[in-house]
Structure formats: structure tokens, C-alpha cells
DRENNU-232670 format. One record per atom (N, C-alpha, C): x, y, z; atom name; residue number from 0; chain. Coordinates in pm, whole numbers, plus 50000, padded with zeros to 5 digits. Layout:
<xx->X	yy->Y	zz->Z	kolvex->CA	nunu->NUM	loti->A>;
...
end
This chain:
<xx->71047	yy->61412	zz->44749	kolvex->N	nunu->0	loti->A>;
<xx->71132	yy->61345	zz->44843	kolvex->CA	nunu->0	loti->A>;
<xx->71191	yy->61221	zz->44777	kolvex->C	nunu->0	loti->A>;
<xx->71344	yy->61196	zz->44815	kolvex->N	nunu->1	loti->A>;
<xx->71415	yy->61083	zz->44713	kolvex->CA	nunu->1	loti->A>;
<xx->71361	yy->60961	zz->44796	kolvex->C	nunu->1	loti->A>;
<xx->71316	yy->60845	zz->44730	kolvex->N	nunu->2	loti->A>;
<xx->71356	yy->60701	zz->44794	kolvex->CA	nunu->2	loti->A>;
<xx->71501	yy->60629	zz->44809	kolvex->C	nunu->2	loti->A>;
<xx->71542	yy->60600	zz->44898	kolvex->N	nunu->3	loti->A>;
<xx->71653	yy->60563	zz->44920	kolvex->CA	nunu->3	loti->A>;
<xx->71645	yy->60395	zz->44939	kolvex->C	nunu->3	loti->A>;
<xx->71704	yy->60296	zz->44830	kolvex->N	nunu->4	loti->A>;
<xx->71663	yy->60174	zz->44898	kolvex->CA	nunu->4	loti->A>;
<xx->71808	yy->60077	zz->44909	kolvex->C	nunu->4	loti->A>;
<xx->71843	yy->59972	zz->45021	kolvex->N	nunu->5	loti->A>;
<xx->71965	yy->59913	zz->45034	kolvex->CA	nunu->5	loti->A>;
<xx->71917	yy->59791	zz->45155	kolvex->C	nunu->5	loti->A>;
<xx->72041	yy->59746	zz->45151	kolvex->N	nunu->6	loti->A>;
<xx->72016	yy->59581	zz->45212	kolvex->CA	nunu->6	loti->A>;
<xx->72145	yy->59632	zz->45306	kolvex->C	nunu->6	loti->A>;
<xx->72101	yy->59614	zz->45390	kolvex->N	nunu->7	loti->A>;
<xx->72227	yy->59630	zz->45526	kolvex->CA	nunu->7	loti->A>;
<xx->72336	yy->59509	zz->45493	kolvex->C	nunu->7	loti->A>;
<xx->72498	yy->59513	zz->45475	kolvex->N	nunu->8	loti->A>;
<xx->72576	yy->59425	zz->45472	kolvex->CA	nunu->8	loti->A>;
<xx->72561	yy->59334	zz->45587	kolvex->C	nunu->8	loti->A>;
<xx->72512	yy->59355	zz->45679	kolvex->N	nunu->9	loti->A>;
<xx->72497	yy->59229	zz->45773	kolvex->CA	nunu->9	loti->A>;
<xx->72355	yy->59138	zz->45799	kolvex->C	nunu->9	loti->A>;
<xx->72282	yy->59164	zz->45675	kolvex->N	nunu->10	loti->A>;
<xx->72126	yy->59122	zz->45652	kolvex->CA	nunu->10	loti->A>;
<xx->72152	yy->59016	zz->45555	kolvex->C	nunu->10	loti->A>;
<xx->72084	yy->58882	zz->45534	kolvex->N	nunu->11	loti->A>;
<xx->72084	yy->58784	zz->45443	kolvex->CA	nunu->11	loti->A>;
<xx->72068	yy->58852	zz->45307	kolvex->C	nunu->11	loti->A>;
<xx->72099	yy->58837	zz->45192	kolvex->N	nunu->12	loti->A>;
<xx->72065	yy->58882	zz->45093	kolvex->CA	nunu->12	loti->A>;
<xx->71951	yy->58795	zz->45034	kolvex->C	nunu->12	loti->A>;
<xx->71856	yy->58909	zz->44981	kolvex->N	nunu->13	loti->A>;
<xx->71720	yy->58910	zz->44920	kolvex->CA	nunu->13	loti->A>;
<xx->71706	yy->58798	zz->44846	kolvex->C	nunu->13	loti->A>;
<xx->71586	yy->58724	zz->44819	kolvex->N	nunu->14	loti->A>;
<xx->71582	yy->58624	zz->44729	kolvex->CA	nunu->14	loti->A>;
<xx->71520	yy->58653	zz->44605	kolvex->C	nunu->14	loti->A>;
<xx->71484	yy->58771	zz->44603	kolvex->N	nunu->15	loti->A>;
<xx->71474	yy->58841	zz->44498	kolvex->CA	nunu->15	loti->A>;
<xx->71537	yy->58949	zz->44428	kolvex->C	nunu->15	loti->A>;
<xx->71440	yy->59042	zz->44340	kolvex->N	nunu->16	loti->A>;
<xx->71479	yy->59187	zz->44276	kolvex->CA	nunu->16	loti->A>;
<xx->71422	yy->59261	zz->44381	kolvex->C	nunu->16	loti->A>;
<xx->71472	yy->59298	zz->44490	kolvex->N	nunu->17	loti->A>;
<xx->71392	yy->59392	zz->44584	kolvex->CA	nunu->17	loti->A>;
<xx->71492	yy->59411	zz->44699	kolvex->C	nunu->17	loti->A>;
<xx->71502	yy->59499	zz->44792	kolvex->N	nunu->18	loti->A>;
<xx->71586	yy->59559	zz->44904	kolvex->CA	nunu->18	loti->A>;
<xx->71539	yy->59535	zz->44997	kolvex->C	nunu->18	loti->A>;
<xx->71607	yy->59517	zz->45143	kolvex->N	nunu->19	loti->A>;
<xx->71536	yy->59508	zz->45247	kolvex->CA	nunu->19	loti->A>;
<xx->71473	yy->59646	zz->45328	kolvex->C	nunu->19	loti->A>;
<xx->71569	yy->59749	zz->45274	kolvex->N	nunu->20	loti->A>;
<xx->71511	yy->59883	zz->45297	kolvex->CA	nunu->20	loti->A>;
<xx->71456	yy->59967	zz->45177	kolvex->C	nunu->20	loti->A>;
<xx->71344	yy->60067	zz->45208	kolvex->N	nunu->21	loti->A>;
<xx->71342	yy->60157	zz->45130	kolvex->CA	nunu->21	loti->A>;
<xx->71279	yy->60290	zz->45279	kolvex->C	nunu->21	loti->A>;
<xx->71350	yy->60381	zz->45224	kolvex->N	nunu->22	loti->A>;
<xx->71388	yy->60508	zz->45352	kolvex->CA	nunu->22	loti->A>;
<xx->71349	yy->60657	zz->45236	kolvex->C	nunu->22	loti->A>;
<xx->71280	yy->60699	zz->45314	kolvex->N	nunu->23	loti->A>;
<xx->71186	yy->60840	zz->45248	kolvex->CA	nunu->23	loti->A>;
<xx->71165	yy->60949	zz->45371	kolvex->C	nunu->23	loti->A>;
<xx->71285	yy->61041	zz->45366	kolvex->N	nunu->24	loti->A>;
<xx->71299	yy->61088	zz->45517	kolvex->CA	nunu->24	loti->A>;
<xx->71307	yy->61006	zz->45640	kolvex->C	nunu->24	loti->A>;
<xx->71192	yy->61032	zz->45717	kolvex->N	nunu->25	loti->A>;
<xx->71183	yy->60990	zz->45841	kolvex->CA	nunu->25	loti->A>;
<xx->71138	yy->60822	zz->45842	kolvex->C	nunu->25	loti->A>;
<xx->71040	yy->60808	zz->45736	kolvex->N	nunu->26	loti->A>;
<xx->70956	yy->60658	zz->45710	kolvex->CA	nunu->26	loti->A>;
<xx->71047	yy->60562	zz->45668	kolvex->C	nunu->26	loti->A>;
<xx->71034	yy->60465	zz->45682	kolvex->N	nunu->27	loti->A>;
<xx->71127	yy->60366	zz->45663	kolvex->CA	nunu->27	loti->A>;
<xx->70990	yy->60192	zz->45615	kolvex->C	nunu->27	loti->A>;
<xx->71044	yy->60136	zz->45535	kolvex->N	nunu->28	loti->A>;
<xx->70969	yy->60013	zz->45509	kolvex->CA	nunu->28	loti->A>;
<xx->71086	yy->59911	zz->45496	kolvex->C	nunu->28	loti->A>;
<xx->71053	yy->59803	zz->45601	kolvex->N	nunu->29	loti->A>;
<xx->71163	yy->59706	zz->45605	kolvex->CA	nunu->29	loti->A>;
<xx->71113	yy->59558	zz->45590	kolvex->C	nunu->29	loti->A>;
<xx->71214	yy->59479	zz->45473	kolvex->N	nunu->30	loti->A>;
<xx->71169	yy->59366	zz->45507	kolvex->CA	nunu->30	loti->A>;
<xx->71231	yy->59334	zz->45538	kolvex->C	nunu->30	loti->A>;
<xx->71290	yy->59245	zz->45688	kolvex->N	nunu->31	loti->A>;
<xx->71363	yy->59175	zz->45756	kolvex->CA	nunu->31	loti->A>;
<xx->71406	yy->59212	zz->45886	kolvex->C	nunu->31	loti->A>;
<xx->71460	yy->59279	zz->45914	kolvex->N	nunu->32	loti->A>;
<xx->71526	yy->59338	zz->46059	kolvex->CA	nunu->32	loti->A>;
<xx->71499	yy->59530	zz->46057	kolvex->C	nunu->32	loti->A>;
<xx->71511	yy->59531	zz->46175	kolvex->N	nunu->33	loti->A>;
<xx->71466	yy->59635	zz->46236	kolvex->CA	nunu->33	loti->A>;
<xx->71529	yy->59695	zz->46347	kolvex->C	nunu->33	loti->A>;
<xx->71589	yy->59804	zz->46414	kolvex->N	nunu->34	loti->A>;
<xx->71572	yy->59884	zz->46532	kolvex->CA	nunu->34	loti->A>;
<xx->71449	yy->59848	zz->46632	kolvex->C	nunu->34	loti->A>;
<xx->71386	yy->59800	zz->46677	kolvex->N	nunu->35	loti->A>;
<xx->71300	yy->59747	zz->46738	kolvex->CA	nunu->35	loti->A>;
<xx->71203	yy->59822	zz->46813	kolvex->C	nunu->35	loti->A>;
<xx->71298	yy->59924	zz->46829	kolvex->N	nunu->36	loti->A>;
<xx->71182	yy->60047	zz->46924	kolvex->CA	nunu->36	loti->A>;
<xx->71134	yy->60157	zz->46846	kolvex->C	nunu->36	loti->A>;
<xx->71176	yy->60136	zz->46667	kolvex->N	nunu->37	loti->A>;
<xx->71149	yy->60223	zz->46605	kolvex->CA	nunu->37	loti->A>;
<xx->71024	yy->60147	zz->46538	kolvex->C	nunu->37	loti->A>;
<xx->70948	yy->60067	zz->46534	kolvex->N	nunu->38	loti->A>;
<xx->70860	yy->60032	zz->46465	kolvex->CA	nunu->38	loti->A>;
<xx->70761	yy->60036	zz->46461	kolvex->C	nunu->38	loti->A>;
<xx->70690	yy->60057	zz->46359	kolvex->N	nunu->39	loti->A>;
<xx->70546	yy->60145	zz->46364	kolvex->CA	nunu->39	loti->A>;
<xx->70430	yy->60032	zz->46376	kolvex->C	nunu->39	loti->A>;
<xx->70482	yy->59908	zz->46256	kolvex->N	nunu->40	loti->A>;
<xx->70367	yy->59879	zz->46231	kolvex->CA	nunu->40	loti->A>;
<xx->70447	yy->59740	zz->46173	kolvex->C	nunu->40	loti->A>;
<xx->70379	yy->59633	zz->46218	kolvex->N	nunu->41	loti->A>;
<xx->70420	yy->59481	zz->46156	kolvex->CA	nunu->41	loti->A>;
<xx->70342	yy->59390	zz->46095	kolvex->C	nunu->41	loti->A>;
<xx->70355	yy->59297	zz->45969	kolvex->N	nunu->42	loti->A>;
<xx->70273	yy->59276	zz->45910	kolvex->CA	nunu->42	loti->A>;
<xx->70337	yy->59097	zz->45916	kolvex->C	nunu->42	loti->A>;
<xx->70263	yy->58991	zz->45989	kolvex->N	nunu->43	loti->A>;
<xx->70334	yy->58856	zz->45961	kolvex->CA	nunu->43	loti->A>;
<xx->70242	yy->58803	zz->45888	kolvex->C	nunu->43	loti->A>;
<xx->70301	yy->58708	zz->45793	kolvex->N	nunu->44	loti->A>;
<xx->70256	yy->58609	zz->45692	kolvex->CA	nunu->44	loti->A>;
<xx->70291	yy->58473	zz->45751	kolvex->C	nunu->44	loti->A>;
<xx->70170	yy->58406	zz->45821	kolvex->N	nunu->45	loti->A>;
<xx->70205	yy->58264	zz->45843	kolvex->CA	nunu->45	loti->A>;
<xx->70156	yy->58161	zz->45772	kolvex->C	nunu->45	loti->A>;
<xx->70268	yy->58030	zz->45731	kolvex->N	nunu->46	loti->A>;
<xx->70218	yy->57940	zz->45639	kolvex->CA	nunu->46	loti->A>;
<xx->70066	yy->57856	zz->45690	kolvex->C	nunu->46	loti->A>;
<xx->70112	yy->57843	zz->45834	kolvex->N	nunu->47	loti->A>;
<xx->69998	yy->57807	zz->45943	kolvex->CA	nunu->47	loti->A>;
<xx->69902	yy->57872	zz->45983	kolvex->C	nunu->47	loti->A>;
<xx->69792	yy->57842	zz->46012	kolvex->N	nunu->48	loti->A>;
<xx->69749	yy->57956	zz->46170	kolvex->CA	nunu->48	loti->A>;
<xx->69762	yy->57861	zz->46246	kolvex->C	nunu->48	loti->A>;
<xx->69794	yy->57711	zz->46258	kolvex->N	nunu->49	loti->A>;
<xx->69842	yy->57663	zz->46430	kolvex->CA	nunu->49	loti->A>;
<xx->69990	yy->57735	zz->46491	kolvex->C	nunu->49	loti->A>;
<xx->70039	yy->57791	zz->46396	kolvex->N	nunu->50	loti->A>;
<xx->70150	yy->57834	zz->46463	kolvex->CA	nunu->50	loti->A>;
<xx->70122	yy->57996	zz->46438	kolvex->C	nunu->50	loti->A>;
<xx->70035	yy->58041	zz->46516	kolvex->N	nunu->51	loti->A>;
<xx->70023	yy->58169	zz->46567	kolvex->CA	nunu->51	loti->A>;
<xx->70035	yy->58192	zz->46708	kolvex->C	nunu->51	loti->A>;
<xx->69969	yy->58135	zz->46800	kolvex->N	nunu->52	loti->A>;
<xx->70024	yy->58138	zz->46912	kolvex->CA	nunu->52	loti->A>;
<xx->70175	yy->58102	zz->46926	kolvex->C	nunu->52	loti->A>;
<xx->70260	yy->57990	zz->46889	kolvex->N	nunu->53	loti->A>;
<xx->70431	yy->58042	zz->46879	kolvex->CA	nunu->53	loti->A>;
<xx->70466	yy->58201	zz->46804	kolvex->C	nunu->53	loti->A>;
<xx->70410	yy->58238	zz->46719	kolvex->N	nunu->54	loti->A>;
<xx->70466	yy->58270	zz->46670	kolvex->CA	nunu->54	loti->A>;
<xx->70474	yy->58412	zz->46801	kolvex->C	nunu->54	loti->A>;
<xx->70373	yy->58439	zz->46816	kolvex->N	nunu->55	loti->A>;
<xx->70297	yy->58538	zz->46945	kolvex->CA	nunu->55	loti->A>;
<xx->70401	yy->58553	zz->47069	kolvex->C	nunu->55	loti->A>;
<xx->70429	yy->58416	zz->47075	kolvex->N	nunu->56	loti->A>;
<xx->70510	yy->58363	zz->47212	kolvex->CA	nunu->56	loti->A>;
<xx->70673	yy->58436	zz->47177	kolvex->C	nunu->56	loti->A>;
<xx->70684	yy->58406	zz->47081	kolvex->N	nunu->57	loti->A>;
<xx->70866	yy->58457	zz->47026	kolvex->CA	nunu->57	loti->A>;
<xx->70857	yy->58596	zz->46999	kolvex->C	nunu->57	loti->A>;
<xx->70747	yy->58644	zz->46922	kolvex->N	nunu->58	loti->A>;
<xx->70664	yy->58797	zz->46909	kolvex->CA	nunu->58	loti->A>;
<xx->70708	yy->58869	zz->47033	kolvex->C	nunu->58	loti->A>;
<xx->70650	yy->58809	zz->47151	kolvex->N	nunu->59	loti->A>;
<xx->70651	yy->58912	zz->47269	kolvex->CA	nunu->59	loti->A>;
<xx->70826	yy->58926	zz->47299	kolvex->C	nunu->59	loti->A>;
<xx->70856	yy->58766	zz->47312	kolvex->N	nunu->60	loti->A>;
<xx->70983	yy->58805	zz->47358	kolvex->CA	nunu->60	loti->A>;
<xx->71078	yy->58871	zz->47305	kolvex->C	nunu->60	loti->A>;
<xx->71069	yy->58918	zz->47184	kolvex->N	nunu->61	loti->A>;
<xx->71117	yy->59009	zz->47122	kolvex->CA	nunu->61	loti->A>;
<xx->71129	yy->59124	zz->47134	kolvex->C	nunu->61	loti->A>;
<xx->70996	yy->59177	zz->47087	kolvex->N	nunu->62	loti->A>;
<xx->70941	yy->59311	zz->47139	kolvex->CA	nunu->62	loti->A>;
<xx->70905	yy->59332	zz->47268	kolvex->C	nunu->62	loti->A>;
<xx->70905	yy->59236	zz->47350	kolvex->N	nunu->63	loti->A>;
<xx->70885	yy->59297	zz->47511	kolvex->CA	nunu->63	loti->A>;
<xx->70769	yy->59412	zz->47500	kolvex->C	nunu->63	loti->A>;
<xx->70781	yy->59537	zz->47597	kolvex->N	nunu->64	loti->A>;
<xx->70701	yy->59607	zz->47634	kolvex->CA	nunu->64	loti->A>;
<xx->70643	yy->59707	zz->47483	kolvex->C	nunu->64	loti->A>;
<xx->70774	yy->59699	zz->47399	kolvex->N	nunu->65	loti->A>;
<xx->70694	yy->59802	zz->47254	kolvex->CA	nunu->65	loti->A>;
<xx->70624	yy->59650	zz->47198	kolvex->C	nunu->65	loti->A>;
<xx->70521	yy->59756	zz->47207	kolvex->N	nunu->66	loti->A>;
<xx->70414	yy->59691	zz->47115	kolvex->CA	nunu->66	loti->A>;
<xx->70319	yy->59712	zz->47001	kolvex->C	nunu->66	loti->A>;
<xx->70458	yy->59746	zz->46873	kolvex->N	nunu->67	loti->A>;
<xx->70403	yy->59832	zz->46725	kolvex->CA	nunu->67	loti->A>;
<xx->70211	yy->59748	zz->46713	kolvex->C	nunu->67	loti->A>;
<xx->70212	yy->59836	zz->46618	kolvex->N	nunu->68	loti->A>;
<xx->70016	yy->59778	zz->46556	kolvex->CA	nunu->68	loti->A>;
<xx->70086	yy->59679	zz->46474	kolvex->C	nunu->68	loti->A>;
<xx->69998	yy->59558	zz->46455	kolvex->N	nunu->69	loti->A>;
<xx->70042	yy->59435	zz->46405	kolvex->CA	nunu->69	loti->A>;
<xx->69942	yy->59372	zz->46286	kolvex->C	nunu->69	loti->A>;
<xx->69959	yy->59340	zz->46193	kolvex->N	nunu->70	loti->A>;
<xx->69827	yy->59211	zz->46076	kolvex->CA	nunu->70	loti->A>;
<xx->69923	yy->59103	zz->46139	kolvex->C	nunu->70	loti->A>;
<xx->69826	yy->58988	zz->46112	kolvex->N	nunu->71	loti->A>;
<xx->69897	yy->58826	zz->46096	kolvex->CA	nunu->71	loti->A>;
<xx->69813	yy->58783	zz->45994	kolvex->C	nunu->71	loti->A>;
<xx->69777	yy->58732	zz->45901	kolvex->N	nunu->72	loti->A>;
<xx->69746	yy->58655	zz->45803	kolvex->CA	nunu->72	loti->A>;
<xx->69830	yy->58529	zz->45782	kolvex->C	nunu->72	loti->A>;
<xx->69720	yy->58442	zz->45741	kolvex->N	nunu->73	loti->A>;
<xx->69766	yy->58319	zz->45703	kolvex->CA	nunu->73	loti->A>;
<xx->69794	yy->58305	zz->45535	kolvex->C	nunu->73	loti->A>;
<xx->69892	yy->58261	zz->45501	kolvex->N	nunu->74	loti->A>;
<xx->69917	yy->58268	zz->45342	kolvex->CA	nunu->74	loti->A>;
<xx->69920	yy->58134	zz->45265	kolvex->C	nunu->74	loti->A>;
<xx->69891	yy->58059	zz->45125	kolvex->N	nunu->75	loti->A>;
<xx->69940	yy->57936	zz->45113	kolvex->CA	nunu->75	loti->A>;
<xx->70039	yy->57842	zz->45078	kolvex->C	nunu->75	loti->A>;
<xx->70146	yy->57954	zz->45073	kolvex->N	nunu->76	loti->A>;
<xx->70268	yy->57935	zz->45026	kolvex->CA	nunu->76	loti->A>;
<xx->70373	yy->58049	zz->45044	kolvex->C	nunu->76	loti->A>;
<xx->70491	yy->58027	zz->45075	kolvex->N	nunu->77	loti->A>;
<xx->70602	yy->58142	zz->45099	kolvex->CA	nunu->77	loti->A>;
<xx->70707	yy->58151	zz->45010	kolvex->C	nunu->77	loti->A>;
<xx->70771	yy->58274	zz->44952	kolvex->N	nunu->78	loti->A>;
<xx->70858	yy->58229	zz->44883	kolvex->CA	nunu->78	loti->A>;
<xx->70993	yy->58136	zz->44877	kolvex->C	nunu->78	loti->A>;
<xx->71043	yy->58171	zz->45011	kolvex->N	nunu->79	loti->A>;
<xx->71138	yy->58090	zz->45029	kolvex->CA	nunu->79	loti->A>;
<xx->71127	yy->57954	zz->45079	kolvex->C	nunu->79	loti->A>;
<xx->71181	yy->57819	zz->45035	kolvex->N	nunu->80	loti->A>;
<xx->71173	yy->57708	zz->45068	kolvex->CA	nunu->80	loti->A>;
<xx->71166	yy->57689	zz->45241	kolvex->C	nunu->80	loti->A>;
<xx->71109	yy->57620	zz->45270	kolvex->N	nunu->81	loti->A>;
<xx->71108	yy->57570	zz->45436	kolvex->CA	nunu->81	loti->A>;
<xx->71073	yy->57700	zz->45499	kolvex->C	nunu->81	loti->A>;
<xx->71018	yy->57825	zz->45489	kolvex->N	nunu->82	loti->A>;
<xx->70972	yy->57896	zz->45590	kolvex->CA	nunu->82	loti->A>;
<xx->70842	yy->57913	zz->45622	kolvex->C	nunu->82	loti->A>;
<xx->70856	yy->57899	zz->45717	kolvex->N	nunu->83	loti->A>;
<xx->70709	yy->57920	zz->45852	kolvex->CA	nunu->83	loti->A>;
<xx->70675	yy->58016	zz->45782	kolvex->C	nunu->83	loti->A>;
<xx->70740	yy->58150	zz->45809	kolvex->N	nunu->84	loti->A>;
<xx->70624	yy->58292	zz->45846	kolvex->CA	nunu->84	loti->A>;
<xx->70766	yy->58346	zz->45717	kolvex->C	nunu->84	loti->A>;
<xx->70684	yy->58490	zz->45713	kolvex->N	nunu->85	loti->A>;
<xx->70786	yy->58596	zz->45690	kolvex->CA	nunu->85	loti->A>;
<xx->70701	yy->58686	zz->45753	kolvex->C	nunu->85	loti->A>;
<xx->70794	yy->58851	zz->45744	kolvex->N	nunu->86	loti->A>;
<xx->70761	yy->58961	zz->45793	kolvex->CA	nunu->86	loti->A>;
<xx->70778	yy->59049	zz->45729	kolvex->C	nunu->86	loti->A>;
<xx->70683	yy->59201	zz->45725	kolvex->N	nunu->87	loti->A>;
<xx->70747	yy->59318	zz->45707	kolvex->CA	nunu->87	loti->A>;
<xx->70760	yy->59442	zz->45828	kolvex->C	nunu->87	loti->A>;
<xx->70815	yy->59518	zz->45809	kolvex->N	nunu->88	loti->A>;
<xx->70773	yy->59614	zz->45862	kolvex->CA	nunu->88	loti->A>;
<xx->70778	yy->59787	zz->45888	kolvex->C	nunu->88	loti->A>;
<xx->70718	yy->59855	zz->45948	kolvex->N	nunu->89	loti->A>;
<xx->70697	yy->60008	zz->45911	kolvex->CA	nunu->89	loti->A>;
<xx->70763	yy->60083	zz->45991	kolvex->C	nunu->89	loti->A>;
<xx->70906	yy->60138	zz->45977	kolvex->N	nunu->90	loti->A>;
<xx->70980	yy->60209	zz->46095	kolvex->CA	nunu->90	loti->A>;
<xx->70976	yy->60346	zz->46104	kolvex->C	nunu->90	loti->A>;
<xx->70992	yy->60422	zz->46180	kolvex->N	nunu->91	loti->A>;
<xx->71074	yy->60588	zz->46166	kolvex->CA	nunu->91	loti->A>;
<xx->71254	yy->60584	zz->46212	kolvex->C	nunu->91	loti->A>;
<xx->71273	yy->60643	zz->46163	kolvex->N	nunu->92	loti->A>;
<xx->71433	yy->60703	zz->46185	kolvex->CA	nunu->92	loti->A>;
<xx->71448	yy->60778	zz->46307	kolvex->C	nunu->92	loti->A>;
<xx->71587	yy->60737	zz->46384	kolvex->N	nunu->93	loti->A>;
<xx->71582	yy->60794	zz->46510	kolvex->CA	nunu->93	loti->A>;
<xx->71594	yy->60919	zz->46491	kolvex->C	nunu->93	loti->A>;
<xx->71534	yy->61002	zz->46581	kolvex->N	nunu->94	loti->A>;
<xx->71541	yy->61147	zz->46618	kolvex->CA	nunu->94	loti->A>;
<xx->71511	yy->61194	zz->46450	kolvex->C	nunu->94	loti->A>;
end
């Protein structure tokens, strides 16, 4: 099965050597944005753990009633300057 990998033209571009998608049939691994009701599985990296409950709070309102399987870990540094958290996450392709 081919890997297919690309950065959606309306997604920030990467701060690295890496894509925000990589797509293998149906599976999908995203870092950054998402279809929201397609997501399997979310993985947040916070610089904090006092800001896990915000982060939880903006979490829900997001995702509302889907509620993919989730990690949160705390990390000690992020790559990009001034960010809180980052994310990944694990999608399927519609239909």
C-alpha cells in the first residue's frame, strides 16, 4: 500500500522536514487539523500540566459529543517558540 504524504494549502506550513498528512488507504496520521468526526485517536503534548484542565475545557468544545481515545503528556520543551501544547492525530477517510 502507497503512503501518500501533503500539507493542505490552507494549513500553516510545517516547521520542519515533515507533512501534516500521511494517508495509507483508509488511515490517515495528522499533525495539525482534522475532519473532526473522523478521528480515531489524539495525542496532546503540554508544556504544562496546570494547563490541562484549559486545555480539556477548549478540548470539549471542540469535539463536543465525539469523543476520539486521547494521551496528554506533559513535555519540557516544544518545538515551536511560544507554544503551550501541540497535537497529533489518528483519522479514517470518509466512507
Amino acid at each position: 500500500m502507497k503512503v501518500e504524504t501533503f500539507t493542505p494549502a490552507n494549513a500553516m506550513q510545517p516547521i520542519g522536514p515533515y507533512s501534516h498528512v500521511a494517508r495509507a488507504g483508509s488511515f490517515i496520521a495528522i499533525s495539525g487539523t482534522a475532519d473532526l468526526e473522523h478521528v480515531l485517536h489524539v495525542n496532546v503534548f503540554l508544556e504544562n500540566a496546570a494547563d490541562f484542565a484549559e486545555m480539556n475545557r477548549a478540548y470539549s468544545e471542540v469535539f463536543g459529543d465525539h469523543r476520539p481515545a486521547r494521551t496528554a503528556v506533559t513535555v519540557s520543551d516544544l518545538p515551536k517558540k511560544g507554544a503551550l501544547l501541540t497535537m497529533n492525530l489518528t483519522a479514517v477517510t470518509k466512507g
